[in-house]
N, C-alpha and C positions, 0 to 999 in steps of 0.2 A: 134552886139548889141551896141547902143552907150554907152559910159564909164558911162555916168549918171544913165541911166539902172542900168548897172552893180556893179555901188558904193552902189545902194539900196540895191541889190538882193543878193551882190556876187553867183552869177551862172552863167555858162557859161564854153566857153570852153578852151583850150587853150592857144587861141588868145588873148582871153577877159580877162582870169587871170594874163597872161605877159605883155600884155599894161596896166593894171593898174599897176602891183608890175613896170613897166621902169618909169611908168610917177610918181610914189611914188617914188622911186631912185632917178631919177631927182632932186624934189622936197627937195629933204634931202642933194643933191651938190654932189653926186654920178657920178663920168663918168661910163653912163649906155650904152648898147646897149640891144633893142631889136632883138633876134636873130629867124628864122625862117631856118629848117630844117629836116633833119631827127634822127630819135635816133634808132642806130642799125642798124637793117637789116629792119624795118619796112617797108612798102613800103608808109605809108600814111606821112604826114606832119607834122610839129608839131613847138610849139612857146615855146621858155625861155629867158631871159635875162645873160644876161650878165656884171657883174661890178670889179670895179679898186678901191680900199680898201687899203689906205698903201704900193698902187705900186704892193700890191697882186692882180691877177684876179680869181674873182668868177662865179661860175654859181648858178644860183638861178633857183629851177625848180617849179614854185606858184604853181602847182597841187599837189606834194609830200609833201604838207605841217604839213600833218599828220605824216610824217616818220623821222622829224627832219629840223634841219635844216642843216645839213650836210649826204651826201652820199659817197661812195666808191670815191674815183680820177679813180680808173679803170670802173666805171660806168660813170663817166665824160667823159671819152674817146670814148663812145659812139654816142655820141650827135656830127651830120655832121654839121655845116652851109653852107647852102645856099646863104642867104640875112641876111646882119644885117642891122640894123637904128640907128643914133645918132642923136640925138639933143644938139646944143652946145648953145642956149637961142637968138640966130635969126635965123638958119637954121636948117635944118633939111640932114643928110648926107646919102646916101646911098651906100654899099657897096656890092659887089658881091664874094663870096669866091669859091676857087676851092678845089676840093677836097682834104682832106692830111689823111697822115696815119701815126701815133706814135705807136710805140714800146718800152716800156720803157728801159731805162741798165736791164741787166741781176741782177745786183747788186741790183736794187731797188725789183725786181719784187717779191721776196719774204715776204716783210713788206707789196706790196702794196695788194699783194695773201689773208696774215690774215688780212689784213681791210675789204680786201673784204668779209670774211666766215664770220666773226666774226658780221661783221652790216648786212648781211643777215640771220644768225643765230638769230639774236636778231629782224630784225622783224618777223623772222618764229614765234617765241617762242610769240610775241607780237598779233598775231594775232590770234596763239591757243588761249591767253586768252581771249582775246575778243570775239572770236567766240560765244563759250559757254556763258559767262557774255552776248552778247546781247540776243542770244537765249532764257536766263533765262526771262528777262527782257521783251522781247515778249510774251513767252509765260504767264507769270504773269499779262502783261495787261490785253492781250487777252481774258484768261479764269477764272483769279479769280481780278473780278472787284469788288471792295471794296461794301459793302452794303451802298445805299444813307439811309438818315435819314428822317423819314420824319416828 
């Protein structure tokens, strides 16, 4: 979809929501990278970004935007690159990555263990509520529609 498109509608897919949040990054003096890869064991493809914040590096995943803006670092370690892209404001960079594999210290892996239950525990719990609250909320349209006036 071209970005134009996309700036109207925000819809779309993957591709479409991490080219806009890189060329947004950009735009804000961000060293960005558009990243394409896979996350997990997936077998299909998939697009995030990637940026440099105070010498920190982020991944930004624009679909998960409903869950926060931060995730597990042990969910970060999922995410393989393949290709990234950089723009440095006259070219455009391309890069090829091989595959790597991290295992954290033994030492971390306990703090990283309760980030992780703890922020999937909390969208579990995030999603009971809403569940119901939209179900409510359909059904209310649905079947008891307010009486017009005439």
């Amino acid at each position: 979809m071209p970005p134009e498109e996309f700036e109207k509608s925000h819809k779309g897919d993957c591709e479409d929501f991490s080219l806009y949040a890189w060329r947004q990054l950009i735009n804000m003096g961000y060293d960005a990278r558009f990243v394409g890869g896979r996350v997990g064991d997936s077998p299909s493809k998939h697009a995030w970004v990637t940026f440099v914040r105070d010498g920190d590096h982020f991944l930004l995943e624009p679909q998960a935007r409903y869950f926060g803006l931060r995730f597990p670092r042990l969910d970060a370690l999922r995410y393989q690159p393949d290709v990234s892209v950089t723009w440095d404001g006259d070219k455009v960079h391309f890069y090829f990555h091989q595959p790597r594999k991290f295992v954290p210290p033994l030492t971390q892996f306990p703090l990283l263990l309760c980030e992780w239950v703890f922020y999937h525990l909390g969208s579990l719990l995030y999603f009971l509520y809403l569940t119901p609250v939209a179900l409510a909320k359909f059904v209310r349209r649905k079947f008891f529609k307010p009486a017009k006036n005439s």
